[in-house]
N, C-alpha and C positions, 0 to 999 in steps of 0.2 A: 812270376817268381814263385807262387805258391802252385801248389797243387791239393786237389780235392781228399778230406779224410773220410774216412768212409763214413762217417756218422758225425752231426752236431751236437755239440753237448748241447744240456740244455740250459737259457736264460738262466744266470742267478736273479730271484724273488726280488731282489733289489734292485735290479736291472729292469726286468719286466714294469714293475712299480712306475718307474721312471720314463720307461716310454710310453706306458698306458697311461698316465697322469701328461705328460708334454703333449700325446696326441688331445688331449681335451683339452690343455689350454690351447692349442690351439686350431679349434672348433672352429673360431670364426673364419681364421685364414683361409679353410677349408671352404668355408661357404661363403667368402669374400671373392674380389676379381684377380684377376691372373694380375702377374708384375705388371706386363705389357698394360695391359686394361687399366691398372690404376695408376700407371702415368696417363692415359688415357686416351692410350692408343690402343687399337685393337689387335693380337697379335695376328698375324697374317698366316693363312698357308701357308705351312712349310715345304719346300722340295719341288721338285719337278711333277711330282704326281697330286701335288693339291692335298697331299692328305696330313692331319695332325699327327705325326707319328714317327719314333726317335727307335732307333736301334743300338741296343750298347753293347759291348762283350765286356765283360769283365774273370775275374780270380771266383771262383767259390766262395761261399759265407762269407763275402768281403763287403757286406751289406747287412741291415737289419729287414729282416724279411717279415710277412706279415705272417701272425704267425696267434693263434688262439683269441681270435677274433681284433687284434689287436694290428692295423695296418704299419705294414711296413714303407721304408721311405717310396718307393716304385711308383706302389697302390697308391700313397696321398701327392705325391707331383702329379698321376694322371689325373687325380680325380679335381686335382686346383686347379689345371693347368689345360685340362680337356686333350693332352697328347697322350695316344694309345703309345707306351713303350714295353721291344719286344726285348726285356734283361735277360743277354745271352749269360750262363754261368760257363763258359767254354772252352777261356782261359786258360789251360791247364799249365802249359809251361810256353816260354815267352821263344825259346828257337823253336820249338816244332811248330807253333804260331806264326812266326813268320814266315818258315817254308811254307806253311798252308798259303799263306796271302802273295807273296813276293812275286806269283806267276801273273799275276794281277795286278798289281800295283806295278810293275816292272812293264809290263804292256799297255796302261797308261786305262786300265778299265777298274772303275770303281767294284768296292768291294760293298758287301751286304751292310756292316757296321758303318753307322753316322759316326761314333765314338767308342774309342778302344780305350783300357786301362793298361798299361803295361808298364815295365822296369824302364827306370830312367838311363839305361845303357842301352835299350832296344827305341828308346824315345830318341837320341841322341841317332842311329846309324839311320832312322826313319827319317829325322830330320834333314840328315846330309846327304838322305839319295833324290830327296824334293817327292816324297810318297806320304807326308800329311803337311794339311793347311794351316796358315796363319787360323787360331781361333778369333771368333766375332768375340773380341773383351769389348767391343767397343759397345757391346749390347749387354755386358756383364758387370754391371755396377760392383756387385759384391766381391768381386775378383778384388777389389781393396785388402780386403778382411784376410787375404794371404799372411803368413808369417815372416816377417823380416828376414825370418832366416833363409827362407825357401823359397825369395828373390832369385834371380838372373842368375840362373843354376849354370852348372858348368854344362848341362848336356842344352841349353836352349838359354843362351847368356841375356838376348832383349826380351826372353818369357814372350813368345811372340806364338810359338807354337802348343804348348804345355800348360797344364796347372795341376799340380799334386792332386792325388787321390787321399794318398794316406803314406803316412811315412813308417818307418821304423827302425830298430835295430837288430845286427846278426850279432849273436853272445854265443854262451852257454849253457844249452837246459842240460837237468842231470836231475836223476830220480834218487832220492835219500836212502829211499828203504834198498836200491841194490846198490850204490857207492859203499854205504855205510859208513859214508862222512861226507863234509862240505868239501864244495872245490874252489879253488881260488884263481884258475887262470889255466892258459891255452897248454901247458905243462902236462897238466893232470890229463889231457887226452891222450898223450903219450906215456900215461905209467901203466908198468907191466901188472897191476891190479884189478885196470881194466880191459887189457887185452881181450881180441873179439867181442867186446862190447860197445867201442865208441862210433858214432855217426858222422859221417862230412857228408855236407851241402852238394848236389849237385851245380847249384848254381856258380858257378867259377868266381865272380867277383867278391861275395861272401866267404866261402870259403878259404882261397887263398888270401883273402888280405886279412881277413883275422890275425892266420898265420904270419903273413908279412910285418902286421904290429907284432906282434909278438918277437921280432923278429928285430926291432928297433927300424921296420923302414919306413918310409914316407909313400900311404896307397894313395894321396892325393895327386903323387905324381910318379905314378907307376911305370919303373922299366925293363927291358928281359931281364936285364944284368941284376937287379935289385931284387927280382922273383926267384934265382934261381934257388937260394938257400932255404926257402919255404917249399917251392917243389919238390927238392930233393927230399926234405925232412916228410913230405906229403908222400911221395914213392917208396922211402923206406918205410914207414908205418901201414901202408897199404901191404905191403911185397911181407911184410913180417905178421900179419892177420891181426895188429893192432886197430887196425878201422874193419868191421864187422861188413860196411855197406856206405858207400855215396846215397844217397835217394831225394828226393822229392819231398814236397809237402805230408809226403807218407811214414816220416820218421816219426809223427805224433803215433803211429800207432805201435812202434816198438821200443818209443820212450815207454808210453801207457804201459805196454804188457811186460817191459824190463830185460829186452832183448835189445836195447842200448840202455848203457847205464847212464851213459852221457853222448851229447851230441850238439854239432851245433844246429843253432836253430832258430828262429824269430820270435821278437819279441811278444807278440800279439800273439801268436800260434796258445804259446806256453801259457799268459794271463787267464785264455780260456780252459788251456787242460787243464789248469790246476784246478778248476772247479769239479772235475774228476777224482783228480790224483792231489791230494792235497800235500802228497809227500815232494812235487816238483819244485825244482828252483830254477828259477834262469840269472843267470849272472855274465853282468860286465866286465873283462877281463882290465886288470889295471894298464894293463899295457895296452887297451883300446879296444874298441869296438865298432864294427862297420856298420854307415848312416845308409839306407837304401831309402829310396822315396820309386813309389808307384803312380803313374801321368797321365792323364786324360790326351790325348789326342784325336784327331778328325783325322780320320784320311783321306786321299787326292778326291774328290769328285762325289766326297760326302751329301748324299740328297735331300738329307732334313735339319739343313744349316740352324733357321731360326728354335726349332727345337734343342737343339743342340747348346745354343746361347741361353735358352730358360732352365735347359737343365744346370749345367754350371751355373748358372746363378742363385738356383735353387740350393745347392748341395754345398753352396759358399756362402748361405746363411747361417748364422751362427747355432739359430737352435736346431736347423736341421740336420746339420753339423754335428752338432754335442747327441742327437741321437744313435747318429753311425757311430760315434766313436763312440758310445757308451755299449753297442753291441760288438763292434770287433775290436777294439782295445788297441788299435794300433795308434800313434802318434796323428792327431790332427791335423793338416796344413789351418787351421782357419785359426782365426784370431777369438777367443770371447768364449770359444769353448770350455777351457776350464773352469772357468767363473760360472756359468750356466750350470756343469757341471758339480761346483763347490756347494751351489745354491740348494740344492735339491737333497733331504737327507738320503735318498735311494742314493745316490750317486756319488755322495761325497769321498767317500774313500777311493775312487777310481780319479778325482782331481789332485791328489798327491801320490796315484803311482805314477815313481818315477820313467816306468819303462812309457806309459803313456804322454809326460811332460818330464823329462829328463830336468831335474838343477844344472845348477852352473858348472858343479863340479864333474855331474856324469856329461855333462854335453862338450866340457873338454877334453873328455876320453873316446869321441866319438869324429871317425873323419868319414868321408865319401871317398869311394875309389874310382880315380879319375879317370878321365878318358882316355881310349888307345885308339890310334890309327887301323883304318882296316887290315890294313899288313902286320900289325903287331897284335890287335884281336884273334888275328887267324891262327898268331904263333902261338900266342896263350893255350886257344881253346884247343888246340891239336896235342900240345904236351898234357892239359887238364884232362882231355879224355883219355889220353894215355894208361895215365892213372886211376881214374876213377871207371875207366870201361874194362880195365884190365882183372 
């Protein structure tokens, strides 16, 4: 879903604080026994070739990395857990990813990745061609520590295959200093003020169903018929140079330089630019905002299974948890996190941003866009790129 910016901001002082203080509380854990070991089994070679050792792909900075001598999460699961993992950053966007794999998994021969991260619409068509495995929860205790809400999703209803990465939401960021006002909803990307300045999402489910709230429709259960008055509205503001550019994870760098005024965008993206650009806003449009969640899955004939179960179980602790999500700010699947979060004065004010723990009242303006049949994905993404390649 994301894609790579050319540069990381850097840690806010507060942040850094925070993981450099949780890595020394927990010292011991470090130099204690692995999960396996202190039930007081011993974990086993993993895979067909005997060796400890987990390959992941994931998104870019979608992780806290080690980083001014201060280890990142990767470095402290190796070094508890004694599994050498190779964190692909490779991810870039989730269809050219799957065309890279599909020749592979389609021919029934395993791919290099034990565990992939991807968008729960590409978790969902993976799961229905039978190209990733039931995961070993049964070896995941912490898989508990899930959020109520992020139970028996629509793209994997008995969670048999999946467990969240990270959630978040698609809104609207927009820079103050060239709006030279606030915005208040999916309107303002269509005024003639900012013409050749606003941004859309490459990503189709984002994008359009923004528009589609906006629109008074229902993206939970999305139809051609009920899309067609957001596309149109999408075709004429492309075809009139109202939208500047579709792009990628690369619109943080023409919000930053002010070559979009606004745009839509992700919520985690933005929490970090601001520490740049302290002029950025992102905002929930009243009429709604789309819920994405990012999914761990194994694909067919995955070879370092039991690594695979210590990592998940690892990253569904709660304070290792509250580490990831205090460096990439995106919403946490895991329970306990905010409170970990609250506890700590480096981090407290990251426990009531709402974009990382929505209230009640942003989480009713908040839906998922539902699933589509292969036949009706195809008709989307061929009018989406119409538009947006045009």
């Amino acid at each position: 879903m994301r894609q790579p910016p050319p540069s990381r901001p850097p840690l806010a002082s507060t942040r850094r604080t925070f993981l450099r203080r949780s890595i020394l509380a927990a010292t011991a854990a470090v130099a204690g026994p692995s999960l396996l070991a202190a039930c007081g089994r011993r974990a086993p070679d993993s895979g067909a070739t005997g060796e400890r050792r987990l390959v992941i792909s994931n998104y870019p900075i979608y992780i806290d990395p080690s980083e001014d001598g201060v280890p990142g999460s990767v470095e402290r699961f190796s070094k508890q857990t004694g599994i050498a993992v190779t964190y692909r950053e490779d991810l870039n966007d989730a269809q050219t990813f799957f065309a890279k794999v599909q020749p592979d998994l389609a021919a029934g021969r395993p791919i290099a990745q034990d565990l992939v991260v991807v968008p729960y619409w590409l978790a969902e068509r993976l799961i229905r061609l039978g190209w990733v495995e039931a995961l070993p929860l049964e070896q995941v205790p912490n898989a508990r520590n899930l959020m109520p809400s992020l139970r028996n999703p629509s793209w994997d209803p008995q969670q048999r295959h999946s467990l969240p990465w990270q959630s978040g939401i698609a809104g609207i960021a927009y820079n103050l200093e060239v709006t030279g006002r606030e915005l208040k909803g999916v309107d303002d990307l269509f005024a003639s003020d900012l013409r050749g300045k606003v941004g859309f999402l490459t990503e189709m489910r984002d994008t359009l169903g923004l528009l589609m709230l906006a629109d008074g429709q229902d993206i939970s259960r999305p139809t051609w018929d009920t899309a067609q008055a957001s596309f149109d509205r999408m075709q004429k503001a492309r075809e009139s140079g109202q939208i500047r550019a579709f792009t990628g994870n690369d619109y943080q760098d023409d919000l930053l330089a002010g070559n979009f005024a606004a745009c839509i965008a992700w919520s985690g993206d933005v929490a970090q630019l601001v520490l740049e650009q302290p002029k950025l806003r992102f905002l929930v449009p009243e009429t709604g905002g789309v819920l994405w969640a990012d999914v761990m899955v194994m694909p067919r004939g995955a070879r370092n299974r039991q690594a695979v179960a210590e990592w998940l179980n690892w990253v569904y602790d709660p304070e290792n948890a509250a580490r990831i999500a205090a460096s990439v700010q995106y919403i946490s699947p895991v329970q306990g996190v905010q409170e970990i979060l609250a506890a700590d004065p480096a981090t407290k004010a990251l426990a009531t941003n709402p974009q990382m723990f929505p209230d009640a009242a942003m989480q009713q303006r908040l839906r998922v866009f539902g699933p589509l049949s292969s036949e009706e994905e195809a008709r989307f993404d061929e009018r989406f790129a119409r538009i947006s390649q045009a």
